[in-house]
N, C-alpha and C positions, 0 to 999 in steps of 0.2 A: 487318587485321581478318579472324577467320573467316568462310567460304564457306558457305553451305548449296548443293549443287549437287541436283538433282533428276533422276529415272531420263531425263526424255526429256535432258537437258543433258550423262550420264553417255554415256547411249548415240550420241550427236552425236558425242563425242570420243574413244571406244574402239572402233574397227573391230574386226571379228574377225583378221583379219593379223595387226593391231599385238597385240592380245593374243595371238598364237600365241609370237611372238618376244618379247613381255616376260614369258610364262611359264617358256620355256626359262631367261633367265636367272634368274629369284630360283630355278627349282629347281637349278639349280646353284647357286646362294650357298647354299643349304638343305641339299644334301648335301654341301656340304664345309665346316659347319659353323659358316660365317659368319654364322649367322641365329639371333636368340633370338627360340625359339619354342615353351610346352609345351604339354603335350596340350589341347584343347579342352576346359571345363568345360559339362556338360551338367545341366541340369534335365529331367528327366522330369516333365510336368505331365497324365501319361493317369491313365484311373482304377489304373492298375496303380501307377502311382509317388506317386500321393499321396493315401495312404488318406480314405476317405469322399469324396473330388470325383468327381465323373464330369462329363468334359465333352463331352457331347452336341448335336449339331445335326442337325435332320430327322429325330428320329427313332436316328442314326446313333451308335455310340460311335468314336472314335478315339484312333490315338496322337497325342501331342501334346509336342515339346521347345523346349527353349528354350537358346543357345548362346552363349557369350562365346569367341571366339577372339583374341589379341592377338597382335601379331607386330612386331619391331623387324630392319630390317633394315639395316644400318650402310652399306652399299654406297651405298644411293640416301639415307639420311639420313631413312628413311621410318619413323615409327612410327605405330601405329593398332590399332584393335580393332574386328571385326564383331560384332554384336546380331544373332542369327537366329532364327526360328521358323520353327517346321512343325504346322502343322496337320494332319491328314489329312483333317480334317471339313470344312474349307475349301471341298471342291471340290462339296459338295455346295448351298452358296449362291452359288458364282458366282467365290470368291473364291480367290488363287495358295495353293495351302500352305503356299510359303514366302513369307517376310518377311524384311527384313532391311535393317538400318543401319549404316555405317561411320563411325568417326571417326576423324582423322586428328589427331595433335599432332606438334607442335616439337619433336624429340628435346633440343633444348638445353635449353629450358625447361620443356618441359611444356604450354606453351599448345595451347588449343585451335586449331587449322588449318581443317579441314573437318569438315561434316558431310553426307555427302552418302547417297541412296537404296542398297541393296546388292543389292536384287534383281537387274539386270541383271547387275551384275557376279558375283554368285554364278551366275547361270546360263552366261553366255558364259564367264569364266574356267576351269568346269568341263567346257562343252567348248574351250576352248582346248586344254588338258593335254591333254582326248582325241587333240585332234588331233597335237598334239606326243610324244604316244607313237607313232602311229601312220606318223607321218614319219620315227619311228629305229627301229619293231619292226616294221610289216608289209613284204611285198614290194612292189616299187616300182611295179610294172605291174600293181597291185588296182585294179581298175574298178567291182567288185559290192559292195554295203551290204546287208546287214541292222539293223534297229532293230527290237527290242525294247522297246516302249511309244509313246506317241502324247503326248505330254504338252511341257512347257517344254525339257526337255530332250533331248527326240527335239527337235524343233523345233532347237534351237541346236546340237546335232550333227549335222545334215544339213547346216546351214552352215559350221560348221567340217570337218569330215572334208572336205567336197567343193573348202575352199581347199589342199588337200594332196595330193588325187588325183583323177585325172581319171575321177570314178563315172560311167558309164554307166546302171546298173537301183538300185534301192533297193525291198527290201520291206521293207515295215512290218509288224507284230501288236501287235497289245495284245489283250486280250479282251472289251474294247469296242468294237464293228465302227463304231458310228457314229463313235468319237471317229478310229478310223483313217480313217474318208472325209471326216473335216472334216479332221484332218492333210493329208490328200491334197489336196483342194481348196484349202487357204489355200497350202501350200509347193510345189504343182508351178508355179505360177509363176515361184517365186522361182530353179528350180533349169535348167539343161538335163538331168540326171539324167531317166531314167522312172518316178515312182514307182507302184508295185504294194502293194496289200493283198492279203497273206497270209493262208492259211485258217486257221493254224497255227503257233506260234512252231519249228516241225520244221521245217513250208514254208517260213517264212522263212529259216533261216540253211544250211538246208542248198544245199553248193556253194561259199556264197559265198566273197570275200575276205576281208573286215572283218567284225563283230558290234559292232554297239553295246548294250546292256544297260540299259536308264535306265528301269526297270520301279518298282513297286509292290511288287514280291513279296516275299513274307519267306521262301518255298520254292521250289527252284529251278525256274527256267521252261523251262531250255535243258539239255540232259545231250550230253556226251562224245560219242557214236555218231551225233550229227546233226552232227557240227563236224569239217570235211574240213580234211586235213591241209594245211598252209603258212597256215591261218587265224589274221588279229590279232583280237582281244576286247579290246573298253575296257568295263568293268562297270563303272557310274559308281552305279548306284541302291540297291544294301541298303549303307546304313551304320550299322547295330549290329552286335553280336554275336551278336546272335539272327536273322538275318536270311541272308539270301544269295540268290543269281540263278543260279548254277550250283551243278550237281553235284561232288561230291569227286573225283569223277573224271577231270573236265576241267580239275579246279583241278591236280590230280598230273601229267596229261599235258603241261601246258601251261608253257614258259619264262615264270616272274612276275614283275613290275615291281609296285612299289606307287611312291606319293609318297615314303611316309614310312615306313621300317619298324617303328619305336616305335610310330604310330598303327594301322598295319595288325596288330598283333598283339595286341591291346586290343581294337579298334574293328571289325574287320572282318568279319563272321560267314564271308564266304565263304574267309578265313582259315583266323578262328578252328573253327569247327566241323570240317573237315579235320583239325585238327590234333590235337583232342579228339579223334576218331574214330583217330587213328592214320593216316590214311591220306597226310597230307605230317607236316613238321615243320618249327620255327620256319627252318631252314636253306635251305628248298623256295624260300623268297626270292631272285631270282636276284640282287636289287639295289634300287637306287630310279631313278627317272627321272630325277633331278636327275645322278645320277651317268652313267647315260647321256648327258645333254643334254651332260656337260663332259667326254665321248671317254673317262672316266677305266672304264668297262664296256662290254664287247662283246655287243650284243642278238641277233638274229637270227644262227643258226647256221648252218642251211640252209633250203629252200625250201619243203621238206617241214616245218619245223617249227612248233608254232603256239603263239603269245605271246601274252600277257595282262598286261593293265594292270591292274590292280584300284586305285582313285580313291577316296580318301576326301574332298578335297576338304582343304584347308590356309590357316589366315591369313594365311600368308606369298604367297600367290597372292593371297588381296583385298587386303590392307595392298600389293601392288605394283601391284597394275590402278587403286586408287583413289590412290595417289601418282601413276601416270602422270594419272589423269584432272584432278587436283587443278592440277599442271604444265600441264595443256592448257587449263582451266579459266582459272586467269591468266593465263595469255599471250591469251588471246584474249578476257577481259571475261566472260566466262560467270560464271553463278550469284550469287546472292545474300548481301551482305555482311552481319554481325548483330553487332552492338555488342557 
């Protein structure tokens, strides 16, 4: 009988490790083309996308989508599809912006399998990947973090990055100071890491090793001339095409990894808008992760160089974290059966 598993049941059974090491593999099943999986289907539900609504909270207008990803991936026998939303207006009553549900079926039949919560796993699986770039694109004695933003996924990238390298300082910026001294206060316990609030997303990344990127912004927050050479970047937070986190410049200077490169040139503004301007082209792609992850591309050149991951985030990454959790699920009794 199918499972309903629920986010604390989900989060019981997917440590951040084991997702570091179940992401490397499906993205290698993904870029060597063992995996059906087409571009995400998006609704746009702001006032921009669907004339006469406006969906308003506090006052506030926002964007607002909604996401059907499916992904079949024949290795693990795993099929499924995530249900996502994002609100932006969300954060203004209390509540996550995203949302989001997975289901799992029987590749053989079709039956339903699980249904279980996707919020955790959309956020850990996203820094999972972070981390797993950052394990085959930065240099190996990086100790310093910068994070850009204060939010779910600064949170779960200070967990993940820190199971890959051994961080000593981390600053933080977002441009809401309180939300950075509550970040502070809830995660320095959790870290030996020291963390620091930044007066400035300049002050924060300059020097460092790493950049994490998991902002808000739809214009870029960080430019070229603050990013000291041998620097990794995981940009994980503008996902449209109208959006981005850096400048053209640092996207041209920088060796790129995307997931997926059919999605990143569609979907990616920090991409796509480079390339409209002329200043890279679709080729600027040095690879995808996946094909990194299976030795099949050579990432970091030298020491001096600095690489970029640019994340859009993939079905094929939930449809595997919630097969692994589905697996751990029964074997161990967890979650709820429903006729």
């Amino acid at each position: 009988m199918p499972l309903i598993l629920s986010e604390a049941e989900v989060k019981q059974i997917l440590p951040m490790r084991d997702l570091i090491e179940t992401m490397q593999t499906a993205l290698a099943e993904f870029s060597a083309g063992r995996v059906n999986q087409p571009l995400r289907t998006i609704l746009d539900l702001s006032t921009a996308g669907v004339p006469g609504a406006r969906l308003v909270r506090v006052g506030v207008e926002a964007h607002a989508f909604f996401g059907v990803m499916p992904a079949f991936i024949p290795a693990y026998g795993a099929l499924g599809t995530k249900l996502v939303t994002l609100f932006g207006s969300n954060s203004a009553i209390g509540l996550p912006t995203h949302f989001a549900t997975i289901i799992m079926l029987d590749p053989s039949t079709g039956q339903l399998r699980a249904v279980m919560d996707g919020r955790y796993i959309t956020e850990a699986r996203t820094a999972a990947v972070s981390a797993l770039s950052s394990r085959l694109l930065a240099r190996p004695e990086a100790t310093s973090l910068a994070i850009i933003g204060s939010g779910v996924q600064a949170r779960s990238h200070l967990e993940a990055i820190t199971q890959v390298h051994h961080i000593g300082e981390v600053r933080v910026w977002s441009p809401n100071a309180e939300h950075v001294r509550r970040f502070i206060d809830d995660m320095q316990p959790t870290t030996s890491a020291t963390l620091l609030a930044a007066g400035s997303a300049q002050e924060a990344v300059r020097g460092v090793d790493l950049v994490v990127l998991a902002s808000a912004a739809r214009e870029p927050v960080v430019r070229s001339e603050w990013i000291a050479d041998g620097t990794h970047l995981c940009a994980v937070g503008a996902c449209r095409p109208d959006q981005r986190e850096m400048d053209s410049e640092l996207v041209r200077r920088a060796k790129l990894f995307v997931d997926s490169r059919t999605a990143a040139l569609v979907e990616a503004g920090d991409i796509v808008i480079p390339i409209k301007e002329g200043t890279i082209g679709p080729t600027h792609i040095a690879g995808e992760l996946g094909e990194l992850a299976a030795n099949r591309l050579r990432g970091r050149e030298s020491d001096a160089q600095v690489t970029l991951f640019k994340s859009l985030g993939m079905a094929v990454e939930d449809v595997a974290a919630a097969h692994l959790a589905f697996l751990r699920a029964t074997e161990r009794g967890l979650g709820r059966e429903i006729l």
